[in-house]
C-alpha positions in Angstrom: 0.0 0.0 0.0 1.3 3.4 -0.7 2.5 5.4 2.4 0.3 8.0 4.1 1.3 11.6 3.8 1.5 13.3 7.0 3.6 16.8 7.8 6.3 16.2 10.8 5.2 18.4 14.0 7.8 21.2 14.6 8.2 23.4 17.6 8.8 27.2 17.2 12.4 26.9 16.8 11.6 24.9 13.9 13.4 22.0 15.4 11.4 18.5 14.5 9.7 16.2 17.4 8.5 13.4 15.0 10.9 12.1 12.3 9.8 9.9 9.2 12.0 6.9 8.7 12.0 4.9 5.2 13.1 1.4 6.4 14.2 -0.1 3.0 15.3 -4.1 3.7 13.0 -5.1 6.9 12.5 -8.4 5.4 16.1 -9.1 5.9 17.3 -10.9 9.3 19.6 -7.7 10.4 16.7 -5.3 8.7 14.2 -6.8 11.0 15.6 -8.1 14.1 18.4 -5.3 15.1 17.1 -2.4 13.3 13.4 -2.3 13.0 12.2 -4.7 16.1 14.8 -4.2 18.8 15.8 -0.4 17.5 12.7 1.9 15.9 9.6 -0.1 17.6 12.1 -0.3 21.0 12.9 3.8 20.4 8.4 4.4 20.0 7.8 2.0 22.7 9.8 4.5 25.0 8.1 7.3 23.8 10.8 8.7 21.7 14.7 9.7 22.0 14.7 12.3 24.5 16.6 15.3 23.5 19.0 17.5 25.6 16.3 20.1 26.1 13.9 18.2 27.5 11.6 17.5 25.0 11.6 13.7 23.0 11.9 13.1 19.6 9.4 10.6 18.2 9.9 7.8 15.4 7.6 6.7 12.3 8.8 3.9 10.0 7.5 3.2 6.6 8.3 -0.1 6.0 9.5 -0.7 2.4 10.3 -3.8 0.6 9.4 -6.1 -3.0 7.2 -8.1 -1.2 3.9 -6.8 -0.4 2.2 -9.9 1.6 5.4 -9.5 3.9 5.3 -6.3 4.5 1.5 -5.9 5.3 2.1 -9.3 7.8 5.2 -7.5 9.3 3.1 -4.1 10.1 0.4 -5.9 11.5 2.4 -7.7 14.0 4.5 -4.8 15.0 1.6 -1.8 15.0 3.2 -0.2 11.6 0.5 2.0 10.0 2.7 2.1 7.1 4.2 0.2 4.5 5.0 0.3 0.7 6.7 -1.2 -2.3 7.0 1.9 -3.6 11.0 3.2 -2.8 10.6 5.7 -5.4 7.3 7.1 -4.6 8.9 7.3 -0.8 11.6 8.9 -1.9 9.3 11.7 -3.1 7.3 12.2 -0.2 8.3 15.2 2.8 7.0 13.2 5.3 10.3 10.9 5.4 12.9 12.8 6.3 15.1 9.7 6.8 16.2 6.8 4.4 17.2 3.5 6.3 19.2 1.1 4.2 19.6 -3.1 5.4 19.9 -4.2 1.6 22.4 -6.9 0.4 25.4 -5.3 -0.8 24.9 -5.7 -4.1 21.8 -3.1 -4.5 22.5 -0.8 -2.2 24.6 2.2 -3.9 21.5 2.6 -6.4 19.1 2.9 -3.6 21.3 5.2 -1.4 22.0 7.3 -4.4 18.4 8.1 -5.2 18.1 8.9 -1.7 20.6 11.0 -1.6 18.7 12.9 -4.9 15.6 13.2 -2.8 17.9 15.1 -0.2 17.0 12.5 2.3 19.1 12.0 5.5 21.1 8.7 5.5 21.7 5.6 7.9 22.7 2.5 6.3 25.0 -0.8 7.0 28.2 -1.6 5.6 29.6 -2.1 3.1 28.3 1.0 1.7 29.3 -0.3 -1.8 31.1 -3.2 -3.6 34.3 -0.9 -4.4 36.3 2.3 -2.6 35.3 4.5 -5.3 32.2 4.3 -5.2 32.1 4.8 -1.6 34.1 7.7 -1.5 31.7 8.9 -4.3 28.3 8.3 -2.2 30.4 10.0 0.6 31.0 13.2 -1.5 27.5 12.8 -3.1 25.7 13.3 0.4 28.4 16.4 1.4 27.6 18.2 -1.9 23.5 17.3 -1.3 24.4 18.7 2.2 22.6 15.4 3.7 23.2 13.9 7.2 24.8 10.1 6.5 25.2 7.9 9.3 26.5 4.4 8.8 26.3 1.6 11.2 28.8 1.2 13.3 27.1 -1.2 16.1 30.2 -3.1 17.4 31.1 -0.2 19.4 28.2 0.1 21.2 28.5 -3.3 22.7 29.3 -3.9 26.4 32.6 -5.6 25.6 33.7 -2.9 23.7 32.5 -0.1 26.0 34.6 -2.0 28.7 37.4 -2.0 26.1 37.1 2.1 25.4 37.0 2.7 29.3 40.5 0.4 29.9 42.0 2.3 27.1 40.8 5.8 28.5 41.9 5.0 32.1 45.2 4.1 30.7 45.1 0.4 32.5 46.8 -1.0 29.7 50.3 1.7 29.5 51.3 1.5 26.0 49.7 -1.1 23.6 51.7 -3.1 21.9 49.1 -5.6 20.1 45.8 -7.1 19.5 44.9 -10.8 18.4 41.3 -11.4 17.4 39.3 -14.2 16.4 36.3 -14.0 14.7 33.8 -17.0 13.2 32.0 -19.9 13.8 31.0 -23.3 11.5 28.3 -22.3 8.7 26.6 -25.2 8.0 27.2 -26.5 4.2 23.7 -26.4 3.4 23.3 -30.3 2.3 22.9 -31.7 6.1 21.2 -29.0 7.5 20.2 -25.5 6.0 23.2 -23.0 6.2 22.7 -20.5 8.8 23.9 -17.4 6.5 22.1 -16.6 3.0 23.9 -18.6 0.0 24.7 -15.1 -1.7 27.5 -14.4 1.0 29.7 -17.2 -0.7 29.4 -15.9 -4.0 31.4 -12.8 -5.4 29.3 -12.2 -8.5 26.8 -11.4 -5.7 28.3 -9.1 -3.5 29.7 -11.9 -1.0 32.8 -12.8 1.0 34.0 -12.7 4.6 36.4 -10.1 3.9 33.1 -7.1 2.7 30.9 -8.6 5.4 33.7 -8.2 8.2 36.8 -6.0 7.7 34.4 -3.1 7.3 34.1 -3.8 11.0 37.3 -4.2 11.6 38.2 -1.0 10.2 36.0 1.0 12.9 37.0 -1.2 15.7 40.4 -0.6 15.0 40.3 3.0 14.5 38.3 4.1 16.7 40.1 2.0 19.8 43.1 2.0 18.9 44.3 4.0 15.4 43.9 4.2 11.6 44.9 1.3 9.9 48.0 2.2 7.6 48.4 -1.3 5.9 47.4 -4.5 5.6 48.5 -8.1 4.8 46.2 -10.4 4.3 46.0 -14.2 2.9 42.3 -15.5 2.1 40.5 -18.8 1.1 37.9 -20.7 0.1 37.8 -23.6 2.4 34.3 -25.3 1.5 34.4 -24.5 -2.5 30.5 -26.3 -2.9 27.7 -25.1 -0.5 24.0 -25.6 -1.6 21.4 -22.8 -1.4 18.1 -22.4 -0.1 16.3 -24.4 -2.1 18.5 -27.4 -1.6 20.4 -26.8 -4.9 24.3 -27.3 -5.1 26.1 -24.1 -6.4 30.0 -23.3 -6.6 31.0 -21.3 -3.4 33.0 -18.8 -5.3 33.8 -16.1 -2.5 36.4 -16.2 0.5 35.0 -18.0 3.6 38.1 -17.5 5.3 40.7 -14.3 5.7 43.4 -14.0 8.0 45.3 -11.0 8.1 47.6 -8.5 10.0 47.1 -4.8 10.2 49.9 -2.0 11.5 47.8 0.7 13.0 49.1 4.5 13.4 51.2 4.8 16.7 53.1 1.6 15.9 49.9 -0.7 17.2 50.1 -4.2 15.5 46.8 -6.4 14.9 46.3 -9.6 14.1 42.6 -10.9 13.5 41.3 -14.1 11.9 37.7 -14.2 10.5 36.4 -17.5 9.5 33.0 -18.9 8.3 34.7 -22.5 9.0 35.7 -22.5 12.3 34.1 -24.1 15.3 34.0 -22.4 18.5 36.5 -23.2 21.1 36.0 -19.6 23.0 33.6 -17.7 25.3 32.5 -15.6 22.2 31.9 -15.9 18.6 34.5 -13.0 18.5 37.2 -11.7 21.1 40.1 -9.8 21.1 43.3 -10.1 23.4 45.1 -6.5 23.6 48.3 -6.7 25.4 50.1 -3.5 26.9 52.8 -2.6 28.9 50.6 -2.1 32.1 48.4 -5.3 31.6 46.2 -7.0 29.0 42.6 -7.6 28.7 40.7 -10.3 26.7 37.1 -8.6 25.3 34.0 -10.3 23.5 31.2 -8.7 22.6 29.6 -8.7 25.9 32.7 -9.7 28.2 35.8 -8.5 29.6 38.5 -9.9 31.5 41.9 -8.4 32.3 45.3 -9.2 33.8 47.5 -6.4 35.3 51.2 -6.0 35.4 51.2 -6.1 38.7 48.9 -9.3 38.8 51.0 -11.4 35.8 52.3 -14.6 36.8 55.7 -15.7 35.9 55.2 -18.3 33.2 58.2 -21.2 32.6 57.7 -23.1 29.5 58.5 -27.0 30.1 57.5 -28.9 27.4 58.5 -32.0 29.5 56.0 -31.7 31.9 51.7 -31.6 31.3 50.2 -28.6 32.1 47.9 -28.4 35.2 47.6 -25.0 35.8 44.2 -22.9 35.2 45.2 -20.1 33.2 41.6 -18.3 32.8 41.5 -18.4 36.6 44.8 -15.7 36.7 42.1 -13.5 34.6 39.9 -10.9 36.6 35.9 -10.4 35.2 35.7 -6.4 34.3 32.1 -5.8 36.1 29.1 -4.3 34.0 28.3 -1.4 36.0 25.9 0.0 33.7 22.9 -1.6 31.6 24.6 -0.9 28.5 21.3 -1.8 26.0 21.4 -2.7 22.8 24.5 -1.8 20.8 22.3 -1.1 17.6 19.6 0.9 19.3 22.0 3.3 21.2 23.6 4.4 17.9 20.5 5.0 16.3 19.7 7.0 19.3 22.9 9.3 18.9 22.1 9.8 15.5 18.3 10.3 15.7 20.0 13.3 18.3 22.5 14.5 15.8 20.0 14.4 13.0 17.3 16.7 14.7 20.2 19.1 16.4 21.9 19.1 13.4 25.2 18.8 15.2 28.3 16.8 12.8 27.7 13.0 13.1 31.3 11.2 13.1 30.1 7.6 11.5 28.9 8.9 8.1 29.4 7.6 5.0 33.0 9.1 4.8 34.1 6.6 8.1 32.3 3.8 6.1 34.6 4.4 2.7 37.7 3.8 4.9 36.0 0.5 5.9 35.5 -0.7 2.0 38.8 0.8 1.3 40.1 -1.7 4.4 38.2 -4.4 2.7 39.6 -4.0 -1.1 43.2 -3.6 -0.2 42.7 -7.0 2.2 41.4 -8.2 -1.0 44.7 -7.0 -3.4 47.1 -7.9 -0.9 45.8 -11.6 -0.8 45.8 -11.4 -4.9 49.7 -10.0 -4.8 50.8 -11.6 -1.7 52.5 -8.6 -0.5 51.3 -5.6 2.1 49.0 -2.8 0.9 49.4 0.6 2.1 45.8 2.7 3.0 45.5 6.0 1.5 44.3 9.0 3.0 40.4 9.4 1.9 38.8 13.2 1.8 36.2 14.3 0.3 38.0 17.2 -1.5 
């Protein structure tokens, strides 16, 4: 059905307390779960994201998708008046004022420029496009349009992280010297059982690979915790090269399932992180980091923290002689919650819900997400060349 048309309440000062929201992809597992379910129906159901003077901002989605059946059956549910096929005829409507993008990789440039055309503010996932260039070019598109752009940048949000940020800005760790991570679990092949992830991520005509689903993360993690990544080496593979697809049917699995791959980070930081789609878990997490320091190290998941002081490190001997008894997780003290930290994707769409109707600078816009595909293709050439790739330096000049 096409979207109702409804003017967004202002105050005097002209600054808005309802904000239209085209959510284009809510079909999608990350669409409807983190963004739309536990983010913009969590944000309503709290009466709105309160702003610093007092009053609260308030959220309306238009669902938009292909399928009309879907859409109509996910508004019911969830108490959506509105819904559309229609991106276009969104687009063109002044009562969105937002335009939320959860596509596959593959179509989301086209959609993101058109919204960008429409002057529409921006929020979308990562990878913002299939190459750098074009990136960098939606990035300049939206400062030319003079459009907010926020990209998703969830990780950080997450209550191991946060713990992470705050051990870093208390100086607990002295200098850092490193960071191991390890990312991945076992996706199932599709023939025994159906294959937890969608069968386009193993295929590169389609916009697939581990290295565009998760060193755009990386790249954000890294510099915002620790530095700018400089360079990269990375080595990739295909481990499973047959997976079958939804429907049961075999198909050649023709993108990366596997990239492992060192970093050097500005300020002399080195990272080593492994992402894998054929790994099985032998961890607390389905991805943790070990960052060692001068001071002390700490171990971080998602969700927990754990650290070791200098002052707290046992002296370790190495006999290869003897089996080891000792319980090395037990030498390792639990970093507290402290807070209720929510939901990593909800808080950031709060923040830049805030921005959006201050109309203060946003830091995570579609600039920050070109660095992460520009992360992702030089992983990408270094494993084709076998040698390290240096990062440029993107502006939007």
């Amino acid at each position: 059905m096409p979207p109702t048309t409804a003017s967004a309440a202002t105050e005097p000062n002209s600054r808005p307390t309802e904000v239209g929201i085209i959510m284009n992809g809510v079909t999608g597992r990350m669409g409807y779960r983190q963004h739309l379910v536990r983010s913009i129906l969590a944000i309503r159901d709290q009466g709105g994201v309160p702003l610093p003077d007092g009053r609260r901002l308030q959220v309306r989605p238009l669902l938009v998708g292909r399928d009309a059946a879907k859409l109509a059956e996910l508004a019911q549910r969830h108490g959506v008046a509105d819904y559309s096929t229609d991106l276009a005829g969104a687009l063109a409507d002044p009562a969105w004022q937002i335009y939320a993008d959860f596509l596959a990789t593959k179509p989301r440039p086209a959609a993101l420029r058109q919204a960008i055309a429409a002057g529409k503010a921006i929020y979308t996932e990562k990878p913002t496009a299939q190459t750098a260039a074009e990136a960098l070019e939606l990035a300049r598109l939206a400062a030319q349009a003079g459009v907010k752009s926020g990209v998703v940048h969830d990780k950080l949000y997450l209550p191991g992280l946060r713990k992470l940020r705050r051990l870093i800005d208390g100086g607990f760790f002295g200098q850092i010297l490193s960071l191991r991570g390890e990312f991945g679990y076992w996706v199932f092949e599709g023939d025994w059982q159906p294959a937890q992830r969608p069968s386009w991520n193993y295929r590169t005509e389609d916009g697939g690979g581990i290295i565009s689903d998760m060193f755009p993360h990386w790249s954000y993690l890294l510099e915002n915790l620790f530095g700018p990544v400089e360079s990269v080496y990375a080595q990739v593979a295909t481990h499973i090269p047959q997976r079958w697809d939804e429907h049961g049917r075999p198909y050649a699995a023709t993108a990366e399932d596997a990239a492992y791959a060192t970093f050097e980070l500005a300020g002399g930081v080195v990272a080593q992180i492994n992402s894998s789609w054929t790994v099985r878990v032998n961890r607390d997490e389905l991805v943790e980091f070990q960052v060692d320091g001068t001071e002390g190290s700490a171990v971080v998941g998602l969700f927990g923290a754990k650290i070791q002081p200098r002052a707290g490190t046992p002296m370790r001997v190495w006999n290869p002689d003897l089996a080891e008894e000792h319980d090395y997780a037990a030498d390792w003290l639990t970093v507290p919650d402290n807070q209720d930290f929510g939901n990593g994707f909800k808080r950031q769409w709060e923040e830049y819900l805030t921005s959006w109707a201050l109309g203060t600078a946003y830091p995570f816009d579609l600039l920050a997400g070109a660095r992460g595909v520009a992360l992702a293709e030089a992983a990408v050439a270094s494993a084709e060349q076998g040698r390290k790739i240096e990062l440029p330096v993107l502006t939007l000049d």
